[in-house]
C-alpha positions in Angstrom: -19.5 10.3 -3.9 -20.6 12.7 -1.5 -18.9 12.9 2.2 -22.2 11.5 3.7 -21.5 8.5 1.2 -17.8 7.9 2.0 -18.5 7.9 5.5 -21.2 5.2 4.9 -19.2 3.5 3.5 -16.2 3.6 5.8 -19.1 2.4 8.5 -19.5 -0.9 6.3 -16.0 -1.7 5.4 -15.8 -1.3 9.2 -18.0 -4.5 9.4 -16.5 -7.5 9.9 -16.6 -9.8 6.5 -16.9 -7.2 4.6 -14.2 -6.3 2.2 -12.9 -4.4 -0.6 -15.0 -6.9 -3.1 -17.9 -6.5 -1.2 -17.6 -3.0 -0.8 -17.8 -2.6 -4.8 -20.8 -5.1 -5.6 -22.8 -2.6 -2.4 -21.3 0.4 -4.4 -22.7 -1.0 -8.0 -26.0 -1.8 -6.1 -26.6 1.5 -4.7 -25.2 3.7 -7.7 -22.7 5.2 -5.2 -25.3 6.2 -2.7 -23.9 4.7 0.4 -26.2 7.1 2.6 -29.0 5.1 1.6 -28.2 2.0 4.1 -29.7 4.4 6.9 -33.1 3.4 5.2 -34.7 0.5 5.2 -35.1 0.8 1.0 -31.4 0.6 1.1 -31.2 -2.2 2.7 -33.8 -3.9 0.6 -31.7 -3.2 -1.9 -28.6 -4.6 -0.9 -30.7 -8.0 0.0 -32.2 -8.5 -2.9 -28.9 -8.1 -4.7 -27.2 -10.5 -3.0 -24.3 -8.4 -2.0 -23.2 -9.5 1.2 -23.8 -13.0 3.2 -27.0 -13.0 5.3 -25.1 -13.2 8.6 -22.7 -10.0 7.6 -26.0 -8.4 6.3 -27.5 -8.7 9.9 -24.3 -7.5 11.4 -24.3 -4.7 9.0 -27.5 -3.5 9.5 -27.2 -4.2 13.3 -24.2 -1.6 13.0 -26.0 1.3 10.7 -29.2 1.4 13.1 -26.4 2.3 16.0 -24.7 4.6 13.7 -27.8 6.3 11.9 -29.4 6.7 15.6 -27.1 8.7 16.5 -25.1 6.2 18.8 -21.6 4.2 17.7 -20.7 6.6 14.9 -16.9 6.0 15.0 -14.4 8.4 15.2 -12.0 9.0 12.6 -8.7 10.5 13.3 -8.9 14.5 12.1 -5.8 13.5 10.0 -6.4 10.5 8.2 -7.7 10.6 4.8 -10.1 8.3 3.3 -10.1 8.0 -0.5 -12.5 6.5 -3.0 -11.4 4.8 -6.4 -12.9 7.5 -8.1 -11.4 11.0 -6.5 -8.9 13.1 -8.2 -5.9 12.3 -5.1 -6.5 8.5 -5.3 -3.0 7.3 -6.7 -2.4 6.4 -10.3 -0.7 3.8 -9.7 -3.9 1.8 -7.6 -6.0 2.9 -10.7 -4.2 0.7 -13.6 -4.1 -2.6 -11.4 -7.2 -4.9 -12.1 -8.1 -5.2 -8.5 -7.9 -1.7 -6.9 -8.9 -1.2 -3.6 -12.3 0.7 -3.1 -11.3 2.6 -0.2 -7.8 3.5 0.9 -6.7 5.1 4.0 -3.9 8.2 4.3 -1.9 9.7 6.5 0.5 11.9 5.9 1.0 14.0 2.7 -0.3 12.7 -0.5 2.0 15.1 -2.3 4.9 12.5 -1.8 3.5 10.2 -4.6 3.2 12.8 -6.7 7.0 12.1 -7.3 7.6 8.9 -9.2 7.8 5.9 -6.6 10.1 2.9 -6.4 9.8 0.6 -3.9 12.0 -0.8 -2.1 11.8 -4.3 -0.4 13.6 -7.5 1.0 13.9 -9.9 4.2 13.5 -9.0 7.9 16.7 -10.7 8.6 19.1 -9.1 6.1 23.1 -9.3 5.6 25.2 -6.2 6.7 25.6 -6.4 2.7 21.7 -6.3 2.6 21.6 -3.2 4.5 24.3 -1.5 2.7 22.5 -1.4 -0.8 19.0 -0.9 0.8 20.6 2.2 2.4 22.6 3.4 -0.3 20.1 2.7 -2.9 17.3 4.5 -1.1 19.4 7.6 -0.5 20.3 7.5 -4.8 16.6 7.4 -5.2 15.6 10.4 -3.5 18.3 12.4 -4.4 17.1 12.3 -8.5 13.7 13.3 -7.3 12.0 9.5 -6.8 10.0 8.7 -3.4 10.8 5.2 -1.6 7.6 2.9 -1.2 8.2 0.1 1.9 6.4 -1.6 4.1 7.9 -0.5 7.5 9.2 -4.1 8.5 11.9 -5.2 9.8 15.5 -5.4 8.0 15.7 -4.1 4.3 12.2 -1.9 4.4 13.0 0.3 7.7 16.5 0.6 6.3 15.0 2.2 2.9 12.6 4.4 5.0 15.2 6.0 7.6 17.6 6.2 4.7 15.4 8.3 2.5 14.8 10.2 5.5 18.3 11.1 6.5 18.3 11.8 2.5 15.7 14.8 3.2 13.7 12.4 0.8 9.9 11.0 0.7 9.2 7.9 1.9 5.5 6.2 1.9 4.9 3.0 4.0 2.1 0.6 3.0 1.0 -1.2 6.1 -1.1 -4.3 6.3 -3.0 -3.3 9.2 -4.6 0.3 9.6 -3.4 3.2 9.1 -4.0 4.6 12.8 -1.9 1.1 13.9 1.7 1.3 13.3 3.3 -2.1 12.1 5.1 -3.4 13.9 5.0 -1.8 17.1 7.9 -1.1 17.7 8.3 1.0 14.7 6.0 3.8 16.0 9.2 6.1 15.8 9.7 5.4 12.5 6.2 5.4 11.5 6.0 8.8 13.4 9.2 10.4 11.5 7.5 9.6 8.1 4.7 11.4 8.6 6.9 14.3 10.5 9.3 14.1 7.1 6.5 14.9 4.5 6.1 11.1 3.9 2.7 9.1 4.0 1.2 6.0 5.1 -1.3 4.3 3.3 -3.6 0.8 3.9 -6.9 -0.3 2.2 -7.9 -2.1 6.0 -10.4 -0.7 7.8 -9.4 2.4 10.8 -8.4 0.1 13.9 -7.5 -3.1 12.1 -4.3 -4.9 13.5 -1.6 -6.7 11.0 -2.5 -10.5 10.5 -0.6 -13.0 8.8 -3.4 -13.2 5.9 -3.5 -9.4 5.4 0.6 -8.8 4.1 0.1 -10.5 0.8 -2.5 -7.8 -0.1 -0.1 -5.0 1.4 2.2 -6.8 -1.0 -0.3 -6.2 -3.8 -0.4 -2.5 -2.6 3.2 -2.1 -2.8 3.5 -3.1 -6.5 0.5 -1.4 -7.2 1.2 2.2 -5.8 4.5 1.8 -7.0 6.3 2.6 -11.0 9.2 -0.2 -10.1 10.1 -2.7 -7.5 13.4 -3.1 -6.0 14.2 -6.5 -4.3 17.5 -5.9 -2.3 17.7 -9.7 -0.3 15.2 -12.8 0.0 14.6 -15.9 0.4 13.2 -17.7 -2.0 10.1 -17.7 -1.0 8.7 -14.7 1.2 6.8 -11.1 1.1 9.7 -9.2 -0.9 9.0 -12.2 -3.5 5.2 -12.0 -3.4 5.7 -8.4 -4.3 7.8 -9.3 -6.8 5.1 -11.5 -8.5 2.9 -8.6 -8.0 4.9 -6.6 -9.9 4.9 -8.7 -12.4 1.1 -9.0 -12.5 0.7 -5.1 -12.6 3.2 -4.4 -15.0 5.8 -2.8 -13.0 9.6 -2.6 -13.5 10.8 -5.4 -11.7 14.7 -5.5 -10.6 16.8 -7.5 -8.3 20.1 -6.9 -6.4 22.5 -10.1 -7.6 24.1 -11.2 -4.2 26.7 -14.6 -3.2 25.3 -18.0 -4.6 25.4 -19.3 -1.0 23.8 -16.8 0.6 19.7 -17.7 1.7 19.4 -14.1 2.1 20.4 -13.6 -2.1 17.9 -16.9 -3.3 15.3 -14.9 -4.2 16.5 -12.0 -6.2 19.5 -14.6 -7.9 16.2 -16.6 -9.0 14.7 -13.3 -10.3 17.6 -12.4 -12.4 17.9 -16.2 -13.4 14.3 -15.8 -15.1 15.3 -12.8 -16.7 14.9 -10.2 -14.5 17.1 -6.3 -14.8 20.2 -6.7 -12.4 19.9 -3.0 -10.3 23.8 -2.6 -10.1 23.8 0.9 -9.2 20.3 3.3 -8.4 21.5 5.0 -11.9 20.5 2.3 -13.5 17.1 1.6 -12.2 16.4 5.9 -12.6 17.6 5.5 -15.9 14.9 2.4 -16.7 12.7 4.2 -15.1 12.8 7.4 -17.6 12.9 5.1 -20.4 9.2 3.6 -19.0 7.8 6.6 -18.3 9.3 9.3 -20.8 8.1 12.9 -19.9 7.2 11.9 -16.4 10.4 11.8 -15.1 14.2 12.7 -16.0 17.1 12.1 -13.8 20.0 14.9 -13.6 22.8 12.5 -14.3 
């Protein structure tokens, strides 16, 4: 798509009630040409196909006369990145899942996922023994060469990220609200020494969007998606590190789980993971050397 397109098309997702779905059915109806909803044959177009509910087709069009007239054009941050499904950066990993997003959002370096990723996930309210193998595992990633894929949240995901980072590693943070709105708040610093530490922050919402409960299981989807393995450290048995894990199960991934104390709420999901038959991750060798097995010629671990 041209840059006039993408923009256009950042304008719609920017719509409320229009989402990654919709965006593809306006995409397939307008052969790519976005541009064309600051015409009125456009828009014919898009009604007659059906592609969007008549009361977000109003709003839509209520939005592009603004925008096409010169009026509410937003304002995208200088350094955020907005990606198509079909340019050359758009991650591999987002291209082999059956529902890829058809925009995603960046900031930050996109070079950081151009080493292999793992991600690395678990509760909010971990165990010092949580924290420990987050940490320890995080910093064993990066030091064979893999980046650390989290979701910035409390407990075993900002423990991988500023554990990487003390590593002089890459870390990437998926977030369920925008990219320009770090989640939770009161991980700006964090969010802020990613990006300052080569890492990257990615999102398929819309530039402004704030986290909502409904929004984390499709961050979860992003976090298997982006990612070559996933690493559950500590969960419940039910939760967002498990979600992920289902994901990951969807997509294909390498799935592994962190065995912890049979009485311990924090270690019911990943005992119930390695109960079905998931990999134990006893030590980050391990997973690296799973990992080369998977992907031969992609990536070798020195030891």
């Amino acid at each position: 798509m041209t840059e006039a397109d993408l923009l256009a098309a950042a304008v719609l997702h920017g719509v409320h009630g229009v989402g990654q779905r919709r965006l593809w059915r306006v995409y397939e109806l307008l052969s790519g040409a976005f541009r064309l909803l600051c015409t009125r044959e456009g828009w014919e177009q898009v009604r007659a196909g059906r592609a969007l509910p008549e009361e977000v087709l109003r709003a839509a069009e209520e939005r592009f006369a603004r925008v096409c007239g010169g009026g509410e054009a937003p304002q995208k941050p200088r350094d955020v990145r907005i990606l198509w499904w079909g340019d050359l950066e758009y991650p591999r990993g987002l291209r082999e899942i059956p529902d890829p997003p058809f925009l995603l959002y960046a900031r930050g370096d996109l070079h950081a996922l151009a080493l292999p990723p793992v991600a690395v996930v678990g509760t909010r309210r971990p165990t010092a023994y949580g924290l420990l193998v987050a940490e320890r595992f995080a910093a064993g990633f990066v030091a064979e060469g893999v980046t650390v894929v989290s979701g910035m949240a409390f407990g075993i995901d900002a423990a991988a990220h500023r554990s990487a980072l003390r590593a002089q590693g890459r870390t990437v943070a998926v977030l369920a609200s925008g990219v320009d709105v770090p989640t939770p708040t009161a991980h700006r610093r964090l969010y802020e020494e990613i990006l300052a530490g080569g890492g990257l922050v990615l999102s398929e919402m819309p530039l402004g969007t704030m986290a909502e409960r409904g929004l984390f299981p499709l961050r979860n989807r992003l976090l298997s998606g982006v990612s070559r393995a996933v690493l559950v450290v500590e969960s419940r048995s039910r939760g967002g590190a498990m979600l992920t894990a289902e994901w990951a199960q969807k997509h294909g991934r390498l799935l592994f789980a962190v065995p912890g104390p049979v009485f311990s709420p924090a270690s019911e999901g990943p005992n119930r993971l390695l109960a079905a038959g998931g990999r134990p991750a006893l030590s980050p060798g391990e997973v690296l050397a799973h990992l080369s097995s998977e992907t031969p010629g992609e990536f070798r671990p020195s030891s």
